[in-house]
N, C-alpha and C positions, 0 to 999 in steps of 0.2 A: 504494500500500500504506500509506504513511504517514496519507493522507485517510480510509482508511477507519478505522486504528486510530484515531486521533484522534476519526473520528467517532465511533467505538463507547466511547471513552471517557467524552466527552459525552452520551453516553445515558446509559450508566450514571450520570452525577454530576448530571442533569436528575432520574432520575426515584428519585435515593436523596434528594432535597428533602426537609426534613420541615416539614409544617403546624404552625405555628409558633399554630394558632388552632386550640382542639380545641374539640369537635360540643358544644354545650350542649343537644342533647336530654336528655341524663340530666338536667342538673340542673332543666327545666320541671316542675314541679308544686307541690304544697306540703309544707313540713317541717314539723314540730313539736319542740320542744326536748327535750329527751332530759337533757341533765347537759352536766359539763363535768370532766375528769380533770385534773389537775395536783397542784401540791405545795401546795396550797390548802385550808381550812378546808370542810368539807362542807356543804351546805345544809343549813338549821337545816327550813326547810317541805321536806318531801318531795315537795309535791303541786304544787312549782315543776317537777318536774323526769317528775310522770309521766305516763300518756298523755291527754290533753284540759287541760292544761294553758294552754291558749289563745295561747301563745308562739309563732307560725307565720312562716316565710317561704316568701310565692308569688315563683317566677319565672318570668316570660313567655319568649319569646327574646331579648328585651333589657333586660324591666324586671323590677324588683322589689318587694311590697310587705314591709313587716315589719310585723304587728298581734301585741297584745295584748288578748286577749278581746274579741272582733271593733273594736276601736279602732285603727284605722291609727298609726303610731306616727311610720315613717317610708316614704317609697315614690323612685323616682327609677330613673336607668337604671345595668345594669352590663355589664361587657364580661369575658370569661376570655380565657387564654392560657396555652399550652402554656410551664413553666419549662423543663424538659428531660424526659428520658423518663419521668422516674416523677412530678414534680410538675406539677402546674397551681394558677391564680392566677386572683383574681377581684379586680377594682378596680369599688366602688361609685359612680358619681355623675360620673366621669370625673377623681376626686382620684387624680392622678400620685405624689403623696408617697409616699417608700416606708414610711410606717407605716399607710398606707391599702391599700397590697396586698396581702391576706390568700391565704395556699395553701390548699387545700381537696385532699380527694379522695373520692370515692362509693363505697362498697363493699356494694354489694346496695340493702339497703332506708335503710341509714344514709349522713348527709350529715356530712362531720368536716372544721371550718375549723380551720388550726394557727398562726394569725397571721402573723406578716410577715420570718420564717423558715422552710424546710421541713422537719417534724419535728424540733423542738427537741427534745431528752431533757428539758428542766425546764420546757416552756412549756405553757400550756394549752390543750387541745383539747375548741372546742364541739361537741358531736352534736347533728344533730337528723334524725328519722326519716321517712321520706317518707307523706303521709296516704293 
C-alpha cells in the first residue's frame, strides 16, 4: 500500500514538471517597430514609429536579424525561457549578463520587450507589430 501511494505521488510531481523552455513558434516571423511607452520624451519624427517604417526584427527558431530599411544592422543567435508563469525572457547572442536578458511577451499581433525586469511600472516598453 505504501509503494503504491508513493508511486502515485511521483506521478503526480513527474508530470506537474513545468517547461522551463516555452515554444518560440509565436515569436518566428517579422516585426516592425511600432513606439515605445515610458516616462520618456515623445518622438519628434512620427514616421519612426508608423507602419513601413523599415525598423524590423526577423526570427528564425534560433536566429535573428534586426534591419533598418533593408540594411542589416545586427543578426546572431537567440534562445527564450520561461521566467515563471506569466513572464518569458529572451537572451540575444548567448550574453548571460543580466542587463542583456530582456522579458518580452506576444499578445495577438503585437511583440512588447520590457527590458531586464518584468513589467517595471516606470520602464520602457518596445512594441513592435508582426508583418
Amino acid at each position: 500500500m505504501k509503494k503504491l501511494f508513493l508511486f502515485g505521488i511521483l506521478a503526480v510531481l513527474l508530470s506537474c514538471k513545468k517547461d522551463k523552455t516555452p515554444n518560440n513558434d509565436q515569436l518566428i516571423g517579422s516585426w516592425e517597430y511600432r513606439g515605445t511607452d515610458c516616462y520618456c520624451e515623445p518622438p519628434k519624427d512620427l514616421s519612426a514609429v508608423q507602419a513601413g517604417n523599415g525598423n524590423i526584427i526577423v526570427f528564425t527558431a534560433n536566429t535573428y536579424k534586426r534591419m533598418h530599411k533593408d540594411t542589416l544592422i545586427k543578426s546572431g543567435n537567440y534562445r527564450t525561457r520561461r521566467y515563471d508563469n506569466a513572464h518569458e525572457q529572451i537572451m540575444f547572442d548567448n550574453d548571460t549578463s543580466a542587463n542583456s536578458i530582456t522579458f518580452f511577451k506576444i499578445e495577438g499581433k503585437i511583440l512588447t520587450f520590457y527590458g531586464t525586469v518584468p513589467l517595471a511600472a516606470d520602464g520602457p516598453e518596445d512594441h513592435y507589430e508582426r508583418l
